[in-house]
C-alpha positions in Angstrom: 5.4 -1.9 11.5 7.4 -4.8 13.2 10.6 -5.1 11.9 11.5 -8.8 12.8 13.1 -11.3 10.3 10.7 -13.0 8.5 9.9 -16.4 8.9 9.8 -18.8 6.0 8.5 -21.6 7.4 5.1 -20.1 8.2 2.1 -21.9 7.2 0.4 -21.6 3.9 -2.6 -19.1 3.8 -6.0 -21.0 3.9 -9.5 -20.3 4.6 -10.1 -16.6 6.0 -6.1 -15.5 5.8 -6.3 -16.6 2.0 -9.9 -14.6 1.4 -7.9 -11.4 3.3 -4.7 -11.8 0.1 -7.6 -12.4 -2.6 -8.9 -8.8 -1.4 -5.2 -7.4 -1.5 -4.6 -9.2 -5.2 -7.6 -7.2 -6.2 -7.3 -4.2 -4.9 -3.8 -4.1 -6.9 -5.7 -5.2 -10.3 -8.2 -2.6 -9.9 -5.8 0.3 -9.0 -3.4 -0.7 -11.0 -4.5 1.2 -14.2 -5.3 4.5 -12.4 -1.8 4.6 -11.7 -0.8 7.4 -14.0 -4.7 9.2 -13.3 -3.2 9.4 -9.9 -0.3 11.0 -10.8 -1.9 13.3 -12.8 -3.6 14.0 -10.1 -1.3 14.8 -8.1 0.1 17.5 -10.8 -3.0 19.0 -11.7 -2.0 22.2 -9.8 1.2 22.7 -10.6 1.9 21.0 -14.2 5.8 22.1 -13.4 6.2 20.1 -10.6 9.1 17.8 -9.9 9.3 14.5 -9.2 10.2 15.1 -5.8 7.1 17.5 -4.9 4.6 14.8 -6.8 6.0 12.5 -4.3 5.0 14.5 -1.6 1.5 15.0 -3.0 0.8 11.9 -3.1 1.8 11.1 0.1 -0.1 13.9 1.4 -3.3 12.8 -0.7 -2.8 8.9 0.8 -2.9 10.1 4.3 -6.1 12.3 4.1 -7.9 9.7 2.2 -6.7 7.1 4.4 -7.5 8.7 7.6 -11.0 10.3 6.2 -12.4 6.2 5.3 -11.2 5.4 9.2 -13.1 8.1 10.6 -16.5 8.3 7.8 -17.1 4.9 9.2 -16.3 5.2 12.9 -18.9 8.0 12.6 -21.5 6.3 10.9 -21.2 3.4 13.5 -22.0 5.5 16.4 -24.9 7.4 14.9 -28.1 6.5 16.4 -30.0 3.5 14.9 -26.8 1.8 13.4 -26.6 -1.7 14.9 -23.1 -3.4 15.5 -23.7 -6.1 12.7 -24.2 -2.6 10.4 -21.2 -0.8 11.8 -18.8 -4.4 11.4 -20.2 -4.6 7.4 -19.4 -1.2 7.3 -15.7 -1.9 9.0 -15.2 -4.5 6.3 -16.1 -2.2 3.3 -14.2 0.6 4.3 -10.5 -2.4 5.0 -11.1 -3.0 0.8 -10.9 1.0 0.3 -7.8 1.3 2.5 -6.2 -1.9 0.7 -6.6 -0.3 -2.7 -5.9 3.1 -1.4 -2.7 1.5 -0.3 -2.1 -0.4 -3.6 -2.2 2.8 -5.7 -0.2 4.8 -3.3 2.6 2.5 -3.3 2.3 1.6 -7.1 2.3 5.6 -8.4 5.3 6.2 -6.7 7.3 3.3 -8.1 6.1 4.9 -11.5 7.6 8.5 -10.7 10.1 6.2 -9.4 10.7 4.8 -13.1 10.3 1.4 -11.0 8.3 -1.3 -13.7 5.2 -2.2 -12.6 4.0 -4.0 -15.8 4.3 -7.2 -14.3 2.0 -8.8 -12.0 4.3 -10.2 -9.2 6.1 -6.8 -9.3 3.4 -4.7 -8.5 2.7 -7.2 -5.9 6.2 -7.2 -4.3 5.7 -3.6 -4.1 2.4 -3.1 -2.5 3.0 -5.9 -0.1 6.5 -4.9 0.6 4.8 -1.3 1.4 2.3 -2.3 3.5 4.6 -4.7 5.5 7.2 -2.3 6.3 10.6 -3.3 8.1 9.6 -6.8 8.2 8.6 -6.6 4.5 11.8 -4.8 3.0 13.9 -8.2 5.6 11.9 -11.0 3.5 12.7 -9.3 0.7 16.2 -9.1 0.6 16.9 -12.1 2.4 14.9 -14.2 -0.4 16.1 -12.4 -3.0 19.7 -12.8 -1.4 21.0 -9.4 -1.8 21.2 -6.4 0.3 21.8 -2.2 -0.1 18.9 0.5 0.6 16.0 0.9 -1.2 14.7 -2.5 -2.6 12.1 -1.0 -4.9 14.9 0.0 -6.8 17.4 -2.3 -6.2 15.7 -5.5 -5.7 11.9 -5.4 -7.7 13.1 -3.4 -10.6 16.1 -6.2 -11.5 15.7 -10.0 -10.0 13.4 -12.3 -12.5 10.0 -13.0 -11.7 11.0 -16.7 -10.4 11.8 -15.1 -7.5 10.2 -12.6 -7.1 7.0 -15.3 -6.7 9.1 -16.8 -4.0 9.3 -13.6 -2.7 5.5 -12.5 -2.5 4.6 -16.2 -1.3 6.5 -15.5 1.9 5.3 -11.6 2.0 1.3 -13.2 1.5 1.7 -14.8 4.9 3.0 -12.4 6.5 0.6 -10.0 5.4 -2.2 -12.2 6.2 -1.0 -12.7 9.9 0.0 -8.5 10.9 -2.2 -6.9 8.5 -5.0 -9.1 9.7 -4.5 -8.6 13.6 -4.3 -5.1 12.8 -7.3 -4.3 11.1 -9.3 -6.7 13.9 -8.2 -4.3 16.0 -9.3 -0.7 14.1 -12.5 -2.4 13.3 -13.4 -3.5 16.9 -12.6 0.1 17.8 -14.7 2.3 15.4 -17.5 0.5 16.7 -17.0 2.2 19.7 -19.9 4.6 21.0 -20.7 8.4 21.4 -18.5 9.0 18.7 -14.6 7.3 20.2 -15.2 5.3 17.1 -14.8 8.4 14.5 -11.6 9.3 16.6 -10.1 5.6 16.7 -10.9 4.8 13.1 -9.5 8.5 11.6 -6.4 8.4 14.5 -5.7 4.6 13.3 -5.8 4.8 9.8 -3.9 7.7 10.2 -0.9 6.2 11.4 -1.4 3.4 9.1 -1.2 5.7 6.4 2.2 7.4 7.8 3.8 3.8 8.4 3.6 3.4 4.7 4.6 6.8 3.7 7.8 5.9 5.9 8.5 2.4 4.2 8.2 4.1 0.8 10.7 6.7 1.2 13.1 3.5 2.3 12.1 1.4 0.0 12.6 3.9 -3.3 15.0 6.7 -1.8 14.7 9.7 -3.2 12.6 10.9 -6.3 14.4 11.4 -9.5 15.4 15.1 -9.7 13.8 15.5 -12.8 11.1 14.0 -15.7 12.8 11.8 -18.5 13.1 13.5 -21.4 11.3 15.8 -22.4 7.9 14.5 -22.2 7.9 14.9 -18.1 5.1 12.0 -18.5 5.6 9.6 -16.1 6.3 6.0 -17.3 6.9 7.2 -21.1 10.4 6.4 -21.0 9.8 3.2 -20.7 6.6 2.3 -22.6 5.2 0.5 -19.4 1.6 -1.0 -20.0 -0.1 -1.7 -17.2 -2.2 -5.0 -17.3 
């Protein structure tokens, strides 16, 4: 994750970039309501666990699904009989799955978090703030115009949504362009032969997936060190509905 300033005067997103943040905005609809599934989830074996160790369950449930997408289709791509205009479709199926992998990664744990997600441009802010790491949390604060550690909290969770559209209209471009470039690069790669592909694609989306674990332990700090009340069901504090 590059951690330059961000630019504001990039261009607008057309053609292709655009079709790449349609995919993103729908991977967030679509995962947004499994949110608290994912959670639950994540408690299933231990009902008594905190906050802090359903954060870590989730992260640990991100990576492997992250990196076993990268490396089922690197795989498939070198098995005999699979063409490279097979193994590219195959590529682009598999970038949707990591984008709403992603998206309800970074969504559940702004809900341990107690971070609102009900609103659209929120859950966007999040996701995209996620996936862009250090360059994502610097547009962020600088459009927002305040500073302090962990934005998710401090940022998201409090400035209106007037801004926050300013916000995510900068963060879409700069998704489009290092997200993009990225991905060019892992899909050229798990077409790869005699099997480098199943490496490159598991290896890459690997570290992918431990970039954004990184960026969401900066952006939230740590967990709450304990349920709200005494329901220990994420979210019911708050009422949130997730639309």
């Amino acid at each position: 994750m590059a951690t330059d300033a961000p630019d504001e005067s990039a261009p607008a997103a057309t053609g292709r970039g655009q079709q790449v943040l349609d995919v993103l905005h729908k991977a967030i609809d679509m995962q947004s309501p499994l949110v608290r599934k994912n959670i639950a989830r994540a408690r299933q074996r231990n009902p008594d666990a905190t906050p802090a160790e359903v954060v870590r369950t989730l992260e640990r449930m991100y990576v492997s699904a992250l990196t076993g997408t990268g490396a089922a289709v690197g795989g498939a791509a070198a098995a005999p009989g699979i063409g490279t205009g097979v193994a590219l479709a195959l590529s682009a199926g598999e970038a949707l799955s990591s984008l709403e992998l992603s998206a309800l990664f970074a969504l559940s744990i702004a809900e341990v978090h107690g971070v609102p997600i009900d609103e659209l441009e929120r859950r966007r802010t999040i996701v995209l703030g996620i996936m862009l790491g250090g360059s994502g949390s610097a547009t962020i604060t600088k459009v927002a115009e305040r500073t302090g550690q962990h934005w998710a909290r401090q940022i998201v969770a409090k400035v209106p949504v007037a801004t926050l559209k300013q916000i995510n209209g900068v963060l879409g471009r700069h998704f489009i362009t290092k997200y993009g470039a990225k991905q060019g690069i892992i899909v050229l790669g798990r077409v790869a032969p005699f099997g480098i592909g199943a490496v490159i694609g598991g290896g890459a989306n690997a570290a992918l997936a431990a970039l954004a674990v990184r960026a969401g332990r900066r952006a939230f700090g740590p967990p709450p060190e304990s349920w709200p009340r005494s329901t220990e069901e994420p979210g019911a504090w708050r009422g949130t509905a997730v639309r």
